[in-house]
Structures are given as structure tokens and as C-alpha cells.
C-alpha positions in Angstrom: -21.8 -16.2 -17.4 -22.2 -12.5 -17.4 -19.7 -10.7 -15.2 -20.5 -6.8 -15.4 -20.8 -4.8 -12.0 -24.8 -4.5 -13.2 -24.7 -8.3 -13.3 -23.2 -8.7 -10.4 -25.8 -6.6 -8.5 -28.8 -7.7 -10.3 -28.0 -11.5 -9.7 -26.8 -11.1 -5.8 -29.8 -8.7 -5.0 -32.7 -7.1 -5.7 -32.2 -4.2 -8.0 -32.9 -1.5 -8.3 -33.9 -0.1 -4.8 -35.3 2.4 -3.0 -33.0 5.6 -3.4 -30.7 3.7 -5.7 -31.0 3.3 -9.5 -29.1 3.4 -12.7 -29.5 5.5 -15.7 -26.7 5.1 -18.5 -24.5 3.4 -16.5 -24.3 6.0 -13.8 -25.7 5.4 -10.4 -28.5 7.6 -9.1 -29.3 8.5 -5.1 -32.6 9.1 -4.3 -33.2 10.7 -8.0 -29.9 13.0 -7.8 -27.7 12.5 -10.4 -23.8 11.9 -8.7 -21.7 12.0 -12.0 -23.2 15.9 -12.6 -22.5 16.5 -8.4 -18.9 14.8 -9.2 -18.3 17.2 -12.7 -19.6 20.2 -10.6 -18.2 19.7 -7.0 -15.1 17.3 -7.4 -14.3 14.7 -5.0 -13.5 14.0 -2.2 -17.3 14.8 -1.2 -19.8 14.5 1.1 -23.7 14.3 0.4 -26.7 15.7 2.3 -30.1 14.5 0.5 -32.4 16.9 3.6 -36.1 15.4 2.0 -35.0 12.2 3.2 -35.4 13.6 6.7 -39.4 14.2 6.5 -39.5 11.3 4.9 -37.9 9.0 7.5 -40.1 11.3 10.3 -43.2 10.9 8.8 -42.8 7.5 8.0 -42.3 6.5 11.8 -45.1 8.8 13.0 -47.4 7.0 10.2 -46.3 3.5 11.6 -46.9 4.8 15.6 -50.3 6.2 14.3 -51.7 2.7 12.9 -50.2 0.8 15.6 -52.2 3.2 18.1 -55.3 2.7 16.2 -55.2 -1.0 15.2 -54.6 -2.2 19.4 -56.8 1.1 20.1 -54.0 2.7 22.4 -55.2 5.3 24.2 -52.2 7.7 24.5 -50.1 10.2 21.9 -46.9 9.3 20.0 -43.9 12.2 20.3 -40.8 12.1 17.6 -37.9 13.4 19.4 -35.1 14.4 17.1 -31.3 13.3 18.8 -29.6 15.8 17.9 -25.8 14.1 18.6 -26.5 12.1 15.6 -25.9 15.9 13.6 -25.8 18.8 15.2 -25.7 21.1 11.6 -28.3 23.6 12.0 -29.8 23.2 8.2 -30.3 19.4 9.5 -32.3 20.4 12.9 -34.1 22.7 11.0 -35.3 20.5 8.6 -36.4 18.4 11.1 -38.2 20.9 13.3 -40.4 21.6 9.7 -42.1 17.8 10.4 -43.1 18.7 14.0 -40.9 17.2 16.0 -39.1 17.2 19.4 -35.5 17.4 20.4 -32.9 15.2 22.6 -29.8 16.6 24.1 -26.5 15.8 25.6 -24.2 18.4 26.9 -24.4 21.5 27.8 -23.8 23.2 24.1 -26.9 21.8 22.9 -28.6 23.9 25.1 -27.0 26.8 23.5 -28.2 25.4 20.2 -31.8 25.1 21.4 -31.4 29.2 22.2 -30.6 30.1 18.8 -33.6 27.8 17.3 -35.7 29.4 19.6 -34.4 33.3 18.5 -34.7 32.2 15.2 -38.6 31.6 15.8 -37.8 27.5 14.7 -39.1 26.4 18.2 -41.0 27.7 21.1 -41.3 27.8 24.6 -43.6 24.6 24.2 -41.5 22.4 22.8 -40.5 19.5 24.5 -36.4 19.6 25.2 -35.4 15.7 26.6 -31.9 16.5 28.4 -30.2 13.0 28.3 -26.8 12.4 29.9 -24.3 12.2 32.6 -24.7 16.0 33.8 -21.8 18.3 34.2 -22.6 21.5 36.0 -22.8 23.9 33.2 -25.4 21.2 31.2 -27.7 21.2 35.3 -27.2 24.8 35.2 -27.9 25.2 31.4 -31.1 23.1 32.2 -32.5 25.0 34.7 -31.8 28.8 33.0 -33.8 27.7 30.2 -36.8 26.2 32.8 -36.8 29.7 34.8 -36.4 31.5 31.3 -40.2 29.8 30.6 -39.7 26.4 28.5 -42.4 24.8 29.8 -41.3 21.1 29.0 -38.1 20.8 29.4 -37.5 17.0 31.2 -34.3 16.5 32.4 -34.2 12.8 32.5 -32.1 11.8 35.5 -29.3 10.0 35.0 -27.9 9.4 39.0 -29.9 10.3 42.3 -27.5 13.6 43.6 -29.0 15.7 40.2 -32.0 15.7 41.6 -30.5 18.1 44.3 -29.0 20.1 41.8 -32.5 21.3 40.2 -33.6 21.7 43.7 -31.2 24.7 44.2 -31.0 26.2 40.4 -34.9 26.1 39.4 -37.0 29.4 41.1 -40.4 28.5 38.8 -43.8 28.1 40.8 -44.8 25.7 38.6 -43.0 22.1 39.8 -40.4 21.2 37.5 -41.0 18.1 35.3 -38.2 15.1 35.5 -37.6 12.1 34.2 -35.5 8.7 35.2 -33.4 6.9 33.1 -33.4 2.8 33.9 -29.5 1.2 34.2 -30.4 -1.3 31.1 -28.7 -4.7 31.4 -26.3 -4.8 28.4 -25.8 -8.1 26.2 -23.7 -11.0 27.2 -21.0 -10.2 25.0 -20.5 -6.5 26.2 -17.8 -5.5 28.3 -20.1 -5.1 31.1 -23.1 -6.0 32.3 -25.1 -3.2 33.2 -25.3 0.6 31.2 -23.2 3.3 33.0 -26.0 5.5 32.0 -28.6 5.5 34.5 -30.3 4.5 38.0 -30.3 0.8 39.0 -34.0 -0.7 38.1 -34.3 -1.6 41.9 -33.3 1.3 43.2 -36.0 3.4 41.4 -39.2 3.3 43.3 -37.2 3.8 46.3 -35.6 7.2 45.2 -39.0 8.3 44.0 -40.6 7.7 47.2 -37.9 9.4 49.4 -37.2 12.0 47.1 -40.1 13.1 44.3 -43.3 11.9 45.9 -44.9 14.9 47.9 -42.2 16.9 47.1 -44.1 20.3 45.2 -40.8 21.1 43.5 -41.0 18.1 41.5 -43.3 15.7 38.8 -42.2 12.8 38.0 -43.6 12.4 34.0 -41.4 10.3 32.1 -39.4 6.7 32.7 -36.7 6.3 29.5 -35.2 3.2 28.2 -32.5 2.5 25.9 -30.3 -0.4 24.6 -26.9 0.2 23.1 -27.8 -2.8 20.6 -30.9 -0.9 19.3 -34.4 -2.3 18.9 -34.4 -5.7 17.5 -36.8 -8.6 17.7 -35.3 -10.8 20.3 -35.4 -12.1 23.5 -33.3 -9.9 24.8 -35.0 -6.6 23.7 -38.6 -7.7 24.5 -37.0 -9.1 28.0 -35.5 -5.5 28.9 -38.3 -3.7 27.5 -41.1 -5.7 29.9 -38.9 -4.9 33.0 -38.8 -1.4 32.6 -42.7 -1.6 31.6 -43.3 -3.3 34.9 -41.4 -0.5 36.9 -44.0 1.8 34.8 -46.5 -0.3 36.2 -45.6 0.2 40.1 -44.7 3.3 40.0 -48.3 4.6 38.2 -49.8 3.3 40.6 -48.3 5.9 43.5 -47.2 8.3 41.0 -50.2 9.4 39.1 -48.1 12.6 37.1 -46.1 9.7 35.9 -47.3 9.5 31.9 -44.8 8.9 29.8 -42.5 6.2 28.8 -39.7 6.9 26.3 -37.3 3.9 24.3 -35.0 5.8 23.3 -33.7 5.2 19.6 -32.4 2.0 18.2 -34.1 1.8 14.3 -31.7 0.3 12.4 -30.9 1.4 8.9 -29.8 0.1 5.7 -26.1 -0.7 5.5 -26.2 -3.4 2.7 -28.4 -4.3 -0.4 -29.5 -7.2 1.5 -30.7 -5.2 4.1 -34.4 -6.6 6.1 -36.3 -5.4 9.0 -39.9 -5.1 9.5 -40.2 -2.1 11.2 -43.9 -1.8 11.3 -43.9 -5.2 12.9 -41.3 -4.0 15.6 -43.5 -0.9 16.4 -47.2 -2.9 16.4 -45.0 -5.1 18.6 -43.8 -2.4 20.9 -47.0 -1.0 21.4 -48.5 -4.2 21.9 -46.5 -4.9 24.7 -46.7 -1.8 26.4 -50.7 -1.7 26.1 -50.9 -5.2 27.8 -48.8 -4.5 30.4 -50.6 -2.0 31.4 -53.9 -3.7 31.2 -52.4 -6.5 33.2 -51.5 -3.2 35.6 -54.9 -1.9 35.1 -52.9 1.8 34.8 -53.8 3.6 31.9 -51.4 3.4 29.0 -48.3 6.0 28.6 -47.2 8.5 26.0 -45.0 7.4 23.9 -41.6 9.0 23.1 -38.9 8.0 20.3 -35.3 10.0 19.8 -34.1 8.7 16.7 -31.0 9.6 15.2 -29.5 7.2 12.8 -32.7 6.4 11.7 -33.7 10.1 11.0 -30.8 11.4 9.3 -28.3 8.0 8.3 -29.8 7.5 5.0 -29.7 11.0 4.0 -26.1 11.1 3.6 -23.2 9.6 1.2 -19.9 10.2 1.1 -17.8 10.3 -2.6 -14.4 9.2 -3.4 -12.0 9.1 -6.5 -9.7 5.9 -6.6 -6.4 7.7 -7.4 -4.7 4.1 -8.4 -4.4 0.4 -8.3 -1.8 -1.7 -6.1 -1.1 -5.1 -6.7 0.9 -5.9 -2.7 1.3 -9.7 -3.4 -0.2 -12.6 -6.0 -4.1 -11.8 -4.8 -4.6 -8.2 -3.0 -5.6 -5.6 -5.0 -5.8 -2.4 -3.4 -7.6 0.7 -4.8 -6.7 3.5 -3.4 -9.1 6.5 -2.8 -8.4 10.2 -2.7 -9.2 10.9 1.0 -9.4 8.9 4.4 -11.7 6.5 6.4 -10.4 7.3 9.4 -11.2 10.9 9.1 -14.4 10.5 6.9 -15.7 7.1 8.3 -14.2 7.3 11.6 -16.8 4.0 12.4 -15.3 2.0 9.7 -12.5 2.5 11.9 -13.7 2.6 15.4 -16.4 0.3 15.7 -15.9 -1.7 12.5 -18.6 -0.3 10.8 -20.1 -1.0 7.1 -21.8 1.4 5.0 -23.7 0.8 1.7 -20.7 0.9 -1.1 -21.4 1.2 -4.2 -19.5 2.5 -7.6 -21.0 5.5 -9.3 -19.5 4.7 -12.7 -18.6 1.8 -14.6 -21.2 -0.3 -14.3 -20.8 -1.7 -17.7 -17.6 -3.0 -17.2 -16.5 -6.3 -15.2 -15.5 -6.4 -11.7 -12.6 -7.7 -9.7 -12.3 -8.5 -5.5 -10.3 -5.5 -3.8 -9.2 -3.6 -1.2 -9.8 0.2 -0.5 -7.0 2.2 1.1 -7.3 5.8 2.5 -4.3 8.0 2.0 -2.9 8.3 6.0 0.0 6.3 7.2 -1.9 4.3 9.8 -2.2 0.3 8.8 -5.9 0.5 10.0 -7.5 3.3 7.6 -9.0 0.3 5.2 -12.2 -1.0 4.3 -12.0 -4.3 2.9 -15.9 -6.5 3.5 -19.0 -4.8 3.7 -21.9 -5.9 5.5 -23.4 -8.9 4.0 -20.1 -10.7 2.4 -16.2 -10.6 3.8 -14.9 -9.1 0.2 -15.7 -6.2 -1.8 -16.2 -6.2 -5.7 -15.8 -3.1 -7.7 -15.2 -2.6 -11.7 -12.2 -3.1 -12.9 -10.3 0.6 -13.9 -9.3 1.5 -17.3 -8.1 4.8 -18.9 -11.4 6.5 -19.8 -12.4 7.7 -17.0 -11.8 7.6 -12.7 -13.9 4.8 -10.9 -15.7 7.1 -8.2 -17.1 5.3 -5.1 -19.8 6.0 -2.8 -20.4 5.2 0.5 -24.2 5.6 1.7 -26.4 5.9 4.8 -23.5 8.3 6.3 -25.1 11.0 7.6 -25.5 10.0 11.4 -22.4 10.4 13.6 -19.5 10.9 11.2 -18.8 14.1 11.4 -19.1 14.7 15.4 -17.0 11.7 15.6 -14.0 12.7 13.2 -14.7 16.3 13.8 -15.7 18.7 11.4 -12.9 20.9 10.3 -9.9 20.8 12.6 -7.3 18.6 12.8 -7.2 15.2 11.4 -4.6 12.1 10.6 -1.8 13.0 8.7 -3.4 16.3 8.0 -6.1 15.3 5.5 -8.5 18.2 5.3 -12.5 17.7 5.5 -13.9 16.7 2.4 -16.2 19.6 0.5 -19.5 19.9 2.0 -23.1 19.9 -0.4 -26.6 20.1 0.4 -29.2 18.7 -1.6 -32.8 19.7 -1.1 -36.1 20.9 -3.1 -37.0 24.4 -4.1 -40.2 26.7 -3.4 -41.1 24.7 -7.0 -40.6 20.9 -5.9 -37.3 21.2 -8.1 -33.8 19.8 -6.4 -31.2 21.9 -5.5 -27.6 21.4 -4.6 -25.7 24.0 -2.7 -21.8 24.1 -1.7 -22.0 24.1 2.3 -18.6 24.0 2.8 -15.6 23.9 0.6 -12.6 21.6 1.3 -10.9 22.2 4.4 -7.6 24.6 3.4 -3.9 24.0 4.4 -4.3 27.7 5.9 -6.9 26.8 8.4 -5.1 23.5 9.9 -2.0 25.7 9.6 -3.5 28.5 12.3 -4.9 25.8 14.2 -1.6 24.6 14.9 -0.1 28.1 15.6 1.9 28.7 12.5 
């Protein structure tokens, strides 16, 4: 039997993939050569591939498009961009190029949206979704930009008493559009039953009828959804997602501003080789459901908004380690250990439990063993030792011709607003080197050194010495 890394691979899955193939033994990600990033940039390193951004957008907005025209859904489809999953402003911008929308969260993304806006990257038109819990510098940060002219900004309520708070910041004649944010019921096995984020299902249509309806200052436009578990083909999922669509349903029918419903996110992405899901079933589905609800209604169908964020920019990011040396701890556990740290790379692999796409960049040719990984801080937890579709990993074995370099894939969601880019971290490893991948004026591919390894210096002044 053949026992290379390739054969490995090639007999567990199928190979090569989508973004991932090999050329002399070197791994390849999405047609970028890693070794030459590796020679060039060192490690450790992380990886921003911005193309796969359009392609993710415009492969969503293609799968809403034919679903609309296969069930004949009367009603527009809106990609809103969250922009929690990665705030970096060459990421939003890249984006904004495939004509989307944006999601916020706190009050500095509204400060964000300002500088897009001077920097002619978005107008006064472009719909701002302003998620959240709201402090009073976010209500406040709301309503300057609603009196400063953006015309669809939707704050999305997320308890009753905001309401009041627009009622005393926003001095526009035109009424201010709002939306209201449904308290999902959360799985079985969550630590509670019903989302903190959110106004109880059955208190809804009460609140709009002593508060919004016939009140000038206000339109009611959008009713949002969202499951922490994501959009999966369950009972669960299709069980939420009718009882928010029957809310829809009552309240169109006394609310006739009311036109729009938005899911939220939820798209997974791929985490393994093995990875499956049929996402244009899961959006012919959606739209299915929400058309015949509606006909059952007999309201006219809703717009339909989406703010994706793991799905738009997760697979446009890797992150590249070195394994500095082998450990053998007892008679079976093998430990490599890699030049920087999960904890403040990965912070999920840590937090949540996480797995991300792991694969070797070199060494393909040579045979493989079971091991561990270690990161280089003290703590017993900053580990990764399963991925996602089997409770070991296998890597090739090490030898003395050249370093085995890692990478992990799919990384670019979260991570860094999470571990905290720059700053302090664990033990004091410093943020990995920053590059930026992305095509030229000529279709040719670039790379370009964002940001170099954090320095001693800068931790150093943080700290006040």
C-alpha cells in the first residue's frame, strides 16, 4: 500500500479541489504559488486571496437570481456585506466593487462607513443595516448619519425603548425607516433557549401597533432573522424560519411600508476536504418558502436581504506556519511544533473548538505520520490535534532537506477581530506578517506586504516601557 501524503489525500478524498492543487510537490491556493510566498515573505504568515470575494458575492447573487426566476418571485435580492467578519478596509472595498450593501455593529462602524463615503466607495443611497444591542454613541451615530442625508439607513431594533431614542435624535421630514429583529428560539443544546438579540416574536405586532403604526416619524420596512447555528436543512431552521414568515404575514397586512424580510447570514464554508452542502438547494428552498407563505397570506412577496460574512470573506484567507521541531511526549504523541500560536492566530480553534482546512505546503512526496501541533505559548490549550472530518491529524513525516510548512485555510472571517490585530497577545507572540494577494489592471496576480510582523517595540510602548 502506498503511504505518501498525496496518497493519503487522493485515497480519503476527492483531489484536487476547487482552490487547492499540486504542482511538484508543492501545494497551490486558488492558483498562487505558497512555497514562492514562503521564500519571499517568511513565516509565520497570513494570506488574503481578495478575487475570492467577488467570487463568493456573485456566486450568491447568481443562486438568488435563478431561484427568483425559476418560482417567479416577484421581489429584489440585496447582498449585504457584515462587516464584523473583517473590518480591513482593502476587504470592504473589494466588496463594495460587486455592488453590495453593508451590516454594522457598534458605533465605530459607523465611522468606517464615513470614510467609504469620503472616499467616494459608497453613497448616500446605499443601504447601511445597523444590527445590535445599541449603546448611545452607536443610536446617536445612527441618527447623525440619517439627518446628514443617507437615505437608507435601517436601524433594525433590537429592544422596544430604541425606538424612543430615534424619536428624539432624527430632525429629517422624511420618516425614518426601521427594522425589528425577531428573539429566535435557539437549539436544544444551547445554553438558553431564546437569542438575547432581539424582540420576543409575540410581542411584535403589539409594539408596532402602539408604537410605529400612524406614527409619521416612522416606516416600518424590514423584519430580520437570524440563527446562531446558521442556515441548514433541518427542521429546526425551516421551523424558525416559517414563524418569523408568518409574523411577516400579519404584520403586511396592517403595515403596508412593511417590504422586506432579511435572514441574516449563516452559509457555511469549507472547513474539510469532505466538505458538502447544496447551497443552491438551501436558497431555491428559502425562497420557496417564503413565496408560499405569502401566497397562503395572499401579501405580496418581500425583498430579500442576506449579510454574509463567513461566507464572503472565510475562504479568502490562510494562515502559514513553519514546524520549528518534533517532540516525542510518551510511546504514541508526536507533537510538531509550529513557529507561532493558535490562540493568537486561531483564537476559534481555541475558543469555540473550531477546525480549519489543514493542509501541508511541502512534502507531499514523502510518507505521513499521526501528530499533534503545538503553538509556542505556555497555555496547555493552544493545540490543534483533529480536524473536521476525523479525530487525528496526519502530516509528512520531517527530514533535513527542507521545513514542513503548514497551512491553515478558510481563515479569513473573524480571526483577527477576535485575537486582535496588533496589540497585545499570550505570552507576547507578535502578529504574524500580513500579505494581500489580488489581480492587476492586466488580470495578472499580485502579492503585496500589508503589514510586517508585529515588532518587540510596538508591544513594548503598549505596555509603557
Amino acid at each position: 500500500m502506498n503511504n505518501t501524503y498525496t496518497d493519503l489525500v487522493r485515497q480519503t478524498f476527492e483531489f484536487p479541489q476547487e482552490g487547492f492543487e499540486i504542482k511538484d510537490n508543492y501545494l497551490y491556493f486558488n492558483g498562487v504559488n505558497l512555497k514562492a510566498l514562503i521564500d519571499k515573505y517568511g513565516t509565520p504568515m497570513k494570506i488574503t486571496f481578495l478575487p475570492k470575494i467577488g467570487m463568493q458575492i456573485q456566486k450568491a447573487k447568481r443562486m438568488f437570481r435563478e431561484a427568483m426566476k425559476k418560482h417567479r418571485y416577484e421581489g429584489n435580492y440585496y447582498y449585504c456585506y457584515c462587516t464584523k467578519s473583517s473590518h480591513f478596509s482593502f476587504i470592504v472595498e473589494e466588496t463594495l466593487k460587486h455592488g453590495v450593501h453593508l451590516e454594522t455593529s457598534f458605533t465605530y462602524d459607523l465611522e468606517i462607513i464615513r470614510k467609504l463615503y469620503e472616499r467616494k466607495k459608497i453613497t448616500k443611497d446605499t443601504i447601511i443595516i445597523c444590527n445590535g444591542y445599541k449603546t448611545r454613541s452607536y443610536t446617536r451615530a445612527i441618527a447623525r448619519l440619517i439627518n446628514n442625508g443617507f437615505k437608507n439607513v435601517i436601524p433594525v431594533l433590537d429592544n422596544k425603548p430604541e425606538l424612543d431614542e430615534y424619536r428624539k435624535l432624527v430632525h429629517t421630514r422624511e420618516p425614518v425607516k426601521i427594522g425589528i429583529r425577531i428573539a429566535a428560539e435557539e437549539e436544544p443544546t444551547f445554553d438558553f433557549y431564546t437569542s438575547r438579540l432581539g424582540i420576543r416574536s409575540k410581542d411584535v405586532l403589539e409594539f408596532y401597533v402602539d408604537k410605529i403604526k400612524g406614527n409619521p416619524k416612522f416606516q416600518l420596512k424590514m423584519i430580520h432573522f437570524f440563527l446562531n447555528k446558521g442556515i441548514k436543512d433541518d427542521i429546526y431552521y425551516w421551523s424558525e424560519l416559517n414563524k418569523v414568515l408568518n409574523i411577516y404575514c400579519q404584520l403586511k397586512k396592517i403595515c403596508p411600508e412593511l417590504d422586506s424580510l432579511n435572514i441574516g447570514g449563516g452559509f457555511p464554508i469549507k472547513h474539510s476536504l469532505a466538505f458538502e452542502y447544496d447551497y443552491e438547494y438551501m436558497v431555491n428552498q428559502i425562497v420557496m418558502n417564503i413565496k408560499k407563505a405569502c401566497k397562503r397570506s395572499r401579501v405580496p412577496t418581500p425583498d430579500i436581504y442576506t449579510e454574509f460574512g463567513s461566507y464572503t470573506v472565510g475562504e479568502s484567507g490562510a494562515m502559514i506556519y513553519s514546524v520549528l521541531g518534533e517532540k516525542l511526549q510518551n510511546d504514541r504523541e508526536i507533537w510538531y511544533m509550529i513557529d507561532s500560536s493558535f490562540i493568537t492566530t486561531l483564537p476559534d480553534t481555541w475558543g469555540i473548538g473550531e477546525k480549519f482546512l489543514l493542509l501541508p505546503i511541502n512534502k507531499w512526496d514523502s510518507e505521513y505520520q499521526q501528530v499533534n501541533l503545538g503553538g509556542l505559548t505556555c497555555d496547555s490549550h493552544d493545540f490543534y490535534t483533529s480536524e473536521e472530518h476525523i479525530n487525528q491529524v496526519f502530516l509528512p513525516k520531517l527530514d533535513n532537506h527542507e521545513p514542513l510548512y503548514v497551512g491553515f485555510f478558510h481563515t479569513g472571517a473573524y480571526q483577527d477581530q477576535l485575537s486582535g490585530y496588533g496589540g497585545i497577545k499570550h505570552c507576547l507572540i507578535p502578529s504574524p506578517k500580513h500579505v494581500v494577494i489580488e489581480y492587476d489592471r492586466n488580470g495578472k496576480l499580485v502579492d503585496w506586504l500589508y503589514a510586517k510582523e508585529q515588532s518587540s517595540r510596538s508591544m513594548l510602548k503598549i505596555l509603557g516601557y
